[in-house]
C-alpha positions in Angstrom: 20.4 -12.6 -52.6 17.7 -13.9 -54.9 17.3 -12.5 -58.2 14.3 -14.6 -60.4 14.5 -12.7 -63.3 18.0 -13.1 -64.4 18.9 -16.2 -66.2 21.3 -17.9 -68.8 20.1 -18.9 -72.3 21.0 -22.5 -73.0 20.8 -25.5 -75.9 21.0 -28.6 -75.2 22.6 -31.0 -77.1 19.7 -31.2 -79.6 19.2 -27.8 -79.9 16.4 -27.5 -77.5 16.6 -24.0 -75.8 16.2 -23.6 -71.7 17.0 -21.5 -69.3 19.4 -21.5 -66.4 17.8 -19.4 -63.3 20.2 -17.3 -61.7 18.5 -17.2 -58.1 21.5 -17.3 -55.6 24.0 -14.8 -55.5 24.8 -11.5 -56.9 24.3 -10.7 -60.4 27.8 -10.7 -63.0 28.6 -7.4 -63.5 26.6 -5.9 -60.4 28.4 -3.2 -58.8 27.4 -4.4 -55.5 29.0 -7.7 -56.3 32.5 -7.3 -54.6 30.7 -5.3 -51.4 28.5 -7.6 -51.2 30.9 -10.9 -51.2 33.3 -9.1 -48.8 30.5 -9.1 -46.5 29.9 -12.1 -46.6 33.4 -13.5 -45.6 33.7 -10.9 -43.0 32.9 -12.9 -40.1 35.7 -15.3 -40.8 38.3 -13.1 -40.9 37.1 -11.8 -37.7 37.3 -14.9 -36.7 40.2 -15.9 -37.2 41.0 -12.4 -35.5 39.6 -13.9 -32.4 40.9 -17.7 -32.6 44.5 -16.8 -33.8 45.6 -13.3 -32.7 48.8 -13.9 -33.9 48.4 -14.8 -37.4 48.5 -11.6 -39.6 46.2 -11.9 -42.4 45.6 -9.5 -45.6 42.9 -9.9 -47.7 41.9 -8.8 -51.4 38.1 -10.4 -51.9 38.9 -14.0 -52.0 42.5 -13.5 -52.4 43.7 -13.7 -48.7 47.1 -14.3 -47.2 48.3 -15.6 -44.0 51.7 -15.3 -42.2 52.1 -17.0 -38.9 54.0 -20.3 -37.0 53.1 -24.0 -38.9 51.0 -24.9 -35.9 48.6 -21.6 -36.1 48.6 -21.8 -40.1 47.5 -25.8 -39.4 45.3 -24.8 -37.3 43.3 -22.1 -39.1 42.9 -24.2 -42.3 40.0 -26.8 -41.0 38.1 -23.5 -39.8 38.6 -21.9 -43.0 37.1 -25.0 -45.0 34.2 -25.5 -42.7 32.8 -21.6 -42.3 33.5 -20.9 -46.2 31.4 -24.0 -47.4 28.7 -22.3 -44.9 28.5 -19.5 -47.4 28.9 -21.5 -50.1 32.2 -21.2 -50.9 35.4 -23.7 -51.1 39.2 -23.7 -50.9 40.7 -24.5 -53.4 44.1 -26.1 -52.3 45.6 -25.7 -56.1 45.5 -22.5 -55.7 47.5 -21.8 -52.4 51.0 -21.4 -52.0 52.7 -22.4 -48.7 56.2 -20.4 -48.2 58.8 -20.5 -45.3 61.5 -18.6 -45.4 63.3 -21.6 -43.4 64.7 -25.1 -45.4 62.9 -27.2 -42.8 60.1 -29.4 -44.4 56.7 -28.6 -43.2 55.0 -31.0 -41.3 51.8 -30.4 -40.2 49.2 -32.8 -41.5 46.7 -29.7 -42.2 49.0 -28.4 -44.7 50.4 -31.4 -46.7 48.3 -31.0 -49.6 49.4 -27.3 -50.1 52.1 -26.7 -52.6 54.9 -25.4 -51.3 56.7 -22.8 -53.2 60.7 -24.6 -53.6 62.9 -21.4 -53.0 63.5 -19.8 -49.7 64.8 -16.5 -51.4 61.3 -15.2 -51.8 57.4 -15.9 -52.9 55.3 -14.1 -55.2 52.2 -13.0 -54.3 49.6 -11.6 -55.9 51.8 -10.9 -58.9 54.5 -8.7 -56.5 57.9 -10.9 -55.9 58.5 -10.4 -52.0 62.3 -11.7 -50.8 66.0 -11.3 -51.4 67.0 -8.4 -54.2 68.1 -11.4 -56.1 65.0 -13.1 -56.1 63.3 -9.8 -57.3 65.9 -9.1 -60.0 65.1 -12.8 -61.3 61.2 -12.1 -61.7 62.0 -8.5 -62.9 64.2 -10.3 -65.6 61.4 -13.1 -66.1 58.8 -10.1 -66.5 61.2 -8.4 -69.2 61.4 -11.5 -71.0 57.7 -12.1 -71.1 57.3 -8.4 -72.5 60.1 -9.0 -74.9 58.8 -12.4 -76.5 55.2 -10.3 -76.5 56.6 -7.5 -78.4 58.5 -9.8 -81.5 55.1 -11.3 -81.9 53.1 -7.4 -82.7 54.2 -7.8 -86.2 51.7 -10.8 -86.8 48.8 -8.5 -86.7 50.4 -7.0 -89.9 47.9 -4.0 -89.6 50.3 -0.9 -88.6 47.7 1.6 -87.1 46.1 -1.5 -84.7 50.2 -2.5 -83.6 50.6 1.1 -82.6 47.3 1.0 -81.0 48.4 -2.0 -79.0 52.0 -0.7 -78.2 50.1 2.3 -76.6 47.8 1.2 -74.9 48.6 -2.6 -74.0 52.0 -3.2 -74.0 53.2 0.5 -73.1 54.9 1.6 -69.3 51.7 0.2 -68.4 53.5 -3.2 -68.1 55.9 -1.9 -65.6 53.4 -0.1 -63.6 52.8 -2.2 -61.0 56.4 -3.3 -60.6 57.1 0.0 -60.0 54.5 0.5 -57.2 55.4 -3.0 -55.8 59.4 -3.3 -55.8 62.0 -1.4 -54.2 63.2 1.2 -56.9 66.6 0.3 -56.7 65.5 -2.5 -58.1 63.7 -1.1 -61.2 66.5 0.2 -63.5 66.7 -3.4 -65.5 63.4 -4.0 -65.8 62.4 -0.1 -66.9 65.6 -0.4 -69.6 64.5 -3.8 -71.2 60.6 -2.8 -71.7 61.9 0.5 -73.2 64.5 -1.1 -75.9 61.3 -3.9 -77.0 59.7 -0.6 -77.1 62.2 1.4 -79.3 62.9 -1.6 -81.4 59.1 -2.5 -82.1 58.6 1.3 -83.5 62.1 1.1 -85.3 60.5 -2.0 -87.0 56.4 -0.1 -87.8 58.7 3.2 -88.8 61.6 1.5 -90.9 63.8 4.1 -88.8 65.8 4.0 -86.5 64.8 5.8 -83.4 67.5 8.3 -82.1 67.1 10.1 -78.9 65.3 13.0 -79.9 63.3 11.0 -81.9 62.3 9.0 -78.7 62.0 11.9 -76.6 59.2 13.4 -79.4 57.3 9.8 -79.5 56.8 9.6 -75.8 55.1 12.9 -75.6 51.3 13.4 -75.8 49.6 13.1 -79.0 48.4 16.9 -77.9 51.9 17.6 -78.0 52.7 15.9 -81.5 53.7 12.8 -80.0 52.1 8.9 -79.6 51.7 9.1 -75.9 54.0 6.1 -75.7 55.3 6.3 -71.4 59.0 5.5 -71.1 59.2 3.2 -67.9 62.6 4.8 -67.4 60.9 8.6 -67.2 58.4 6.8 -64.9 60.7 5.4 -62.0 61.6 9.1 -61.5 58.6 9.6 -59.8 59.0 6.8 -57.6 62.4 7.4 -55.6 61.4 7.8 -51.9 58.9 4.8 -52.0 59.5 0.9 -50.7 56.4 -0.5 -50.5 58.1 -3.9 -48.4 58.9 -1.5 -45.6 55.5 0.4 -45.7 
């Protein structure tokens, strides 16, 4: 698509103003964008439909993911440089991940320059650990760390109303969310418990109190119901009992 009237301010480096066309592809912020680019890599996936029937592939825009043998996964690769630069696109090998569930090295020329992820336990992808419960249990601990080390750093804002702000809205069940719509709940308990006690001891810090029980039964209420609307990721993985997304 073609869009002459959209363009990018620019100075150059002695202060000279230009403008930068914007004449191929769909305008930022378009609503049409992400229709539109999935169209436009449709016919390779159903390509690669047609060429390799036995590679199962899953595909999120340009986020896509292959799972088949080394010599079909070799094989697909060439195909997948040549008809994306037709479209004007290009893979970026620093951004893959190769994983095999099997110790042997990989040896296919195709696929040398992709790095390979180390552990045979499990791979992440797109942010959802996928493998052995103890490879899951380590990212779930990794993930409560990160939110921990977060947390410890709210009181640099040093504004009280803006840290509660952020506590509900940014760093609230939120956070565990989509490990709870992505892991086995069996699996959840640790994770839910850690992001709740940086939680509690973040508002025992704003309040100078410590939070008892009822006292954090009251905050995680509704501010319609006289509390902060703060979402206890331990209430939360309640609601998710029956589901195991791996096995879906």
């Amino acid at each position: 698509m073609s869009s002459p009237m959209g363009f990018l301010p620019h100075y150059s480096h002695n202060g000279e103003k230009f403008k930068i066309l914007s004449r191929v592809g769909v305008q930022q912020g378009d609503p049409l964008g992400p229709l539109l680019f999935c169209l436009g890599i449709q016919p390779l996936i159903e390509e690669i439909s047609t060429k390799f029937p036995s590679l199962s592939q899953f595909w999120f825009m340009d986020d896509g993911s292959l799972v088949g043998t080394e010599p079909d996964l070799g094989g697909v690769i060439p195909m997948i440089q040549s008809r994306s630069a037709e479209v004007g696109l290009s893979l970026n090998y620093s951004k893959c991940t190769l994983w095999s569930s099997s110790s042997r090295p990989i040896t296919h020329p195709n696929l040398r320059a992709i790095p390979t992820v180390p552990s045979t336990e499990g791979v992440v992808l797109l942010g959802c650990p996928i493998g052995s419960d103890a490879f899951i249990l380590r990212k779930c601990t990794e993930t409560a760390i990160k939110f921990g080390v977060v947390c410890s750093k709210l009181h640099l804002v040093q504004h009280c109303q803006v840290e509660i702000c952020i506590l509900r809205y940014c760093l609230n069940v939120c956070k565990a969310m989509f490990r709870l719509r992505t892991i086995p709940p069996h699996l959840t308990q640790q994770l839910c418990a850690s992001i709740t006690a940086s939680l509690k001891k973040e508002l025992a810090r704003l309040l100078n109190s410590e939070i008892s029980e009822s006292t954090w039964f009251q905050i995680c209420l509704p501010s319609s119901m006289a509390g902060l609307g703060l979402g206890d990721p331990l209430w939360l993985r309640c609601f998710f009992p029956f589901i195991n997304p791996q096995r879906v």
